[in-house]
N, C-alpha and C positions, 0 to 999 in steps of 0.2 A: 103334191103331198111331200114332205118331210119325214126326219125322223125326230120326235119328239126332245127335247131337252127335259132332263129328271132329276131332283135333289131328293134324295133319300136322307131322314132326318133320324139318325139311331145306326150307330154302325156294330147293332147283335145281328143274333140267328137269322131274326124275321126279314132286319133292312140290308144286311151283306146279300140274302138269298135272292130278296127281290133283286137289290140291283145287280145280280149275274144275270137271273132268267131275264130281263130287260136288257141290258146289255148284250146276250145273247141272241135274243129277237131285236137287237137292232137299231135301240134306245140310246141314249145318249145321258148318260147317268153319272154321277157325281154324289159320294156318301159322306157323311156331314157326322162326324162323332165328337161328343165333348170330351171323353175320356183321351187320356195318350197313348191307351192300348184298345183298338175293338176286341170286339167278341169276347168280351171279360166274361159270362157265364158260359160259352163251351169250354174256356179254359177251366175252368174249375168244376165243372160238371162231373156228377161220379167219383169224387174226388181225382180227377186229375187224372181221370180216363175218356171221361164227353159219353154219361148214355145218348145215344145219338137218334134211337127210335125203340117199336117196342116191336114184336113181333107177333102184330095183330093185325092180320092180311085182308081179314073180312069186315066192310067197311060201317057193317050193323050191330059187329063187337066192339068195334073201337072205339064207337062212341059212346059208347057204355063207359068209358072211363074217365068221362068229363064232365064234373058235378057240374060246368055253367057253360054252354053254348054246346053240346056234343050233338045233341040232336039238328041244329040248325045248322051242323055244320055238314052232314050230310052230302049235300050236293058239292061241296066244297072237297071233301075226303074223299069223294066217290071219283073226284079228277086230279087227284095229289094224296097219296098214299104212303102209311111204311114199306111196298114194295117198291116203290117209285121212288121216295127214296133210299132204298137198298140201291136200286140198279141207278138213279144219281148221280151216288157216290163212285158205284163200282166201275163206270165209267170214265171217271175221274183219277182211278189207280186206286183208290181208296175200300178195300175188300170189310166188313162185317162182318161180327159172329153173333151168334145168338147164346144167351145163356141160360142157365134152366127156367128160369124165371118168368123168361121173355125180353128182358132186357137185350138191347144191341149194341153195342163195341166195336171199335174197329182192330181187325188184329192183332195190333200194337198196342193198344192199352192203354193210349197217350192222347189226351185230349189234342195234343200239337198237330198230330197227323191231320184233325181235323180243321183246324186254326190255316195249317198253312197250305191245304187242297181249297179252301175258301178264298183266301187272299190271293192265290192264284189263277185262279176259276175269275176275280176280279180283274187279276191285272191283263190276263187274258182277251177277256172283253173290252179293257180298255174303258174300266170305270174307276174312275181317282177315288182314294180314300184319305179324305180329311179329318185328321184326330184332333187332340184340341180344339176343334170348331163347333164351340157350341150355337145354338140357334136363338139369339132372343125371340126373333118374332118371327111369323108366316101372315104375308098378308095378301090377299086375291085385287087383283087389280080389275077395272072395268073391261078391258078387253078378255077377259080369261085366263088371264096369266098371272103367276103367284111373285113375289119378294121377300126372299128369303131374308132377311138383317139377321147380320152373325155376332157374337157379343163383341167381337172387333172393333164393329164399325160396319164390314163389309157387307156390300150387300149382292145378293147373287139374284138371278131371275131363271124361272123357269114353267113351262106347258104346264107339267103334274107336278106333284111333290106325295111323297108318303113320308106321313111320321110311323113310325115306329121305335118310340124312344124307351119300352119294356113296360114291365109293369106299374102301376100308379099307385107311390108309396103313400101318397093326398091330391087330394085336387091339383094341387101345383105339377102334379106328372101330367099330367093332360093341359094343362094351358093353351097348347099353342090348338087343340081340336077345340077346343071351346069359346078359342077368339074366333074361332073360324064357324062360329052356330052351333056346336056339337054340344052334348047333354054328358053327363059324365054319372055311372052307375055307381054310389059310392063305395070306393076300396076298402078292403081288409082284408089280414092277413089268411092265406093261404098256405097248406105244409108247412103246420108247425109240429112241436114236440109240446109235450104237458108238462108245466111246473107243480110239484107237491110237497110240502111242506111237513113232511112225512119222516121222523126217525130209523124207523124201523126199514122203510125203503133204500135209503140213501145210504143205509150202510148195504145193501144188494148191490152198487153202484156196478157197472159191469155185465152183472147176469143175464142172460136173454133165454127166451125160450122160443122154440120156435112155430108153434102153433099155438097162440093164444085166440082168445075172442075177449075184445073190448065194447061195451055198450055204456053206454049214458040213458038212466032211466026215463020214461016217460016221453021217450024220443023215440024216432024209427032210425036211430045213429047207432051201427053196430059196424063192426071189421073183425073178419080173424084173418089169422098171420103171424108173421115174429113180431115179437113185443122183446124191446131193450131197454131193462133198469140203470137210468143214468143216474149224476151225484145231485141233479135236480127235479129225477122227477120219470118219464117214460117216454119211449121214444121207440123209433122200430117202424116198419112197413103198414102193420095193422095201424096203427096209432096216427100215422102220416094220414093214412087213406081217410079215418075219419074223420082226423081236422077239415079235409078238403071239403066233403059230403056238409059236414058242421060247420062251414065257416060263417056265414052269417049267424045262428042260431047261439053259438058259440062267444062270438063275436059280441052279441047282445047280451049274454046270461057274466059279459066281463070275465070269461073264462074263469069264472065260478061255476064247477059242479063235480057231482059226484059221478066217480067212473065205474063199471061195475067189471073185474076182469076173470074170466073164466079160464085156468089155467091148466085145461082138460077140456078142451069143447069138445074133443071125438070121441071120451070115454065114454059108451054105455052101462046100462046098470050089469049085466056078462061081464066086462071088461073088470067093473070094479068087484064082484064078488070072488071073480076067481082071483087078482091079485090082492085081496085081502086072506084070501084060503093060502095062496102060496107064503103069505109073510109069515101070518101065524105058523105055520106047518116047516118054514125053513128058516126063516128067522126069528124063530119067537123071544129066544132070550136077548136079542139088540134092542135098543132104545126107537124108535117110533118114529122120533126127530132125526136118525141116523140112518133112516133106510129111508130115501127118497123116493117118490114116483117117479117110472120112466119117464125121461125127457126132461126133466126139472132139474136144475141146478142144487145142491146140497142146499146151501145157503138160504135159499128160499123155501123148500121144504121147513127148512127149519122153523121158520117165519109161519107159515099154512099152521104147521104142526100147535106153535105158539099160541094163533089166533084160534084155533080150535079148541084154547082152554086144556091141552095134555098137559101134564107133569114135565119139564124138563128129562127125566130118569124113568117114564112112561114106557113099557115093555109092549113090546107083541102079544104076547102068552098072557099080558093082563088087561089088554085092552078092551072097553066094556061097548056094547053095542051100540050105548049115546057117542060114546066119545068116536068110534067109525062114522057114525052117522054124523059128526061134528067137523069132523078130519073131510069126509067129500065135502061137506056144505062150503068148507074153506076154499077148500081146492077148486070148486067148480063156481063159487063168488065169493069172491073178495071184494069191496066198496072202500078205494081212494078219492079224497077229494082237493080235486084239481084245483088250485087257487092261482093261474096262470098260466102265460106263454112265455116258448124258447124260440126265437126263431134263426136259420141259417143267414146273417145276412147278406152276403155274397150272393148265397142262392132266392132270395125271397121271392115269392112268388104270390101275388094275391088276385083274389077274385074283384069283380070288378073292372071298371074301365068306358069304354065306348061301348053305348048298346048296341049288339047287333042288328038291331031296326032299323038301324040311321047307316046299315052299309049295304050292300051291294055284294051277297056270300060268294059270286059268282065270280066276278072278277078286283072285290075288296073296295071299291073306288065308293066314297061317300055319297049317299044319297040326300046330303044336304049343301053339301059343296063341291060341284064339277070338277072334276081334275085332282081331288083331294084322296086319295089311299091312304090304308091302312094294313097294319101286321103284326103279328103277333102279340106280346100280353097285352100291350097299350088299348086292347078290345078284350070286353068282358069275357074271356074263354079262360077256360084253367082247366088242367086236367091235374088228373093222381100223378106219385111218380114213378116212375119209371121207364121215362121216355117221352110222354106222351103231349109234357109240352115242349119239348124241341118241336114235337110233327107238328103242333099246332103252327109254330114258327113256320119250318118248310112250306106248309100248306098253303099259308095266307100269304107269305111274303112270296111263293112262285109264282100264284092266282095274280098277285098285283102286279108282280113283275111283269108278268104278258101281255098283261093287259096296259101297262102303264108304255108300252111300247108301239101302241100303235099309232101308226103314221098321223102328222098334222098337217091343218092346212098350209102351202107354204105363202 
């Protein structure tokens, strides 16, 4: 027995991670990036802090936050976790913080920190990384061994190979899994933001609130959370989560539809009786539109106040009990309609990819092609954000690494 020879095809989160745990158990690896700089998504993650996990310990909640593969990832998360890697990294000199959110950072704030404890954790183990080396082809020879052709020319050989070349922006991101017999789930996009075409919003540009609930009628697609009025449309942590939950549905309706957004979901009917008593009673002779509800930005009040049909110059002391009843109805739905997507495209992340049927959650290794692995987006998983697909990365690309490491015949 040997130590296997490995070409890891994608030099992000999922194929740097593998080729260290491989390298580290023993492998004999070699990362294959077409870009001139890897890990171009932890660099810019968080803006340019790397959320690097989330801080969801229990491994029957975290997959609660993955609209496609969380459940079947299970046995996979129950042996590669956000605590696993917390202690990963913190082994590596590399300390985490948690923030309220759940979001994780590393204490410096600087996606770098994490960039150059990878490349090092590489060079450590004694795995080359090849940038401009893109891959034209992967092909399995009759003995069981694969042929890398690089767009060079060059051609490299190797035991295993994993692609994981990130998410599948068309069929063309998956090429090299699908010469090799693989089936491909088709992509779209994933964490987007809403386009609206909307006067009256667009001059909000800016405002955020930070407990909203967003639904789309006639769907089981609801989020609350912060909601941010951008100069095209809504954006925000609520807004993210649903795209993800929605993205096929979404996807199909051509990001045509009406959004319904509730900007008071924790007001009860107490909540609003007594702060309609206290307006009247302390502010009665200020204008309607100038005395905001807690939590709301002026700006937008102003807007609610508008759509509820007041008078611009509308009092306290003369407000009539339709126009109250007009005023919550605003505040508690309002109906925009969404005639599009924004997407980050540095960060894009889309559902779809390689179906999980056709891998092996255990140790990632194809179940249609011996010797063939797989890791992160480049397989149908997506999570929310805030984290959750870095660990997907971690996860799959550790699993494969171990496994991509074991001994061959010599």
């Amino acid at each position: 027995m040997k130590p296997p020879t490995v070409i890891v095809v994608g030099g992000g989160a999922a194929g740097c991670f593998a080729a260290i745990a491989c390298a580290e158990a023993g492998g004999q690896v070699t990362v294959l990036e077409r870009a001139a700089q890897p890990l171009a998504k932890v660099r810019i993650s968080g803006g340019g802090r790397c959320n690097v996990t989330h801080a969801s310990f229990e491994v029957g909640e975290l997959i609660q936050h993955y609209p496609r593969g969380g459940r079947k990832l299970l046995g996979a998360f129950s042996r590669f976790q956000p605590a696993d890697t917390v202690r990963w990294f913190e082994e590596r000199g590399v300390r985490l913080k948690t923030e309220a959110d759940g979001r994780m950072f590393p204490l410096t704030d600087s996606s770098q920190t994490i960039v150059e404890c990878l490349l090092h954790a590489l060079r450590r183990g004694g795995a080359p990384l090849r940038c401009g080396a893109g891959v034209g082809t992967v092909q399995a020879t009759p003995d069981g061994h694969f042929l890398a052709q690089l767009e060079n020319g060059e051609v490299l050989q190797a035991d295993r190979v994993m692609l994981a070349t990130g998410g599948c922006r068309g069929p063309e991101g998956a090429r090299l899994a699908t010469a090799l017999g693989h089936t491909l789930v088709k992509p779209v996009p994933s964490l987007f933001t809403f386009r609206a075409e909307c006067g009256w919003l667009s001059g909000l540009a800016g405002a955020s609130v930070a407990a909203a609930r967003v639904a789309v009628p006639g769907t089981p697609l609801a989020e609350e959370g912060p909601v941010l009025i951008t100069h095209w449309g809504l954006s925000g942590p609520a807004v993210l989560r649903l795209s993800a939950w929605g993205a096929r549905l979404l996807h199909d309706r051509d990001y045509r539809f009406p959004l319904v957004i509730n900007w008071a979901p924790r007001m009860r009917d107490l909540d609003w009786r007594v702060w309609m008593t206290q307006q009247r009673r302390e502010q009665g002779a200020r204008r309607v539109a100038g005395t905001p509800f807690p939590g709301l930005p002026a700006r937008l009040w102003e807007q609610i106040a508008h759509h509820a049909g007041l008078p611009p110059d509308a009092r306290w002391n003369a407000a009539t009990r339709e126009q109250e009843r007009l005023l919550r109805a605003r505040l508690q739905s309002m109906t925009i309609e969404v005639n599009g997507r924004s997407l980050h495209k540095e960060e894009f992340v889309t559902c779809g990819g390689i179906p999980l049927e056709e891998v092996n959650l255990i140790t990632m290794e194809s179940r249609v092609r011996p010797g063939l692995f797989f890791g992160g987006e480049l397989l149908d998983i997506d999570g929310l954000t805030g984290g959750f697909n870095f660990q997907a990365a971690w996860t799959t690309g550790w699993l494969a690494g171990r496994a991509m490491a074991r001994p061959v015949a010599g």
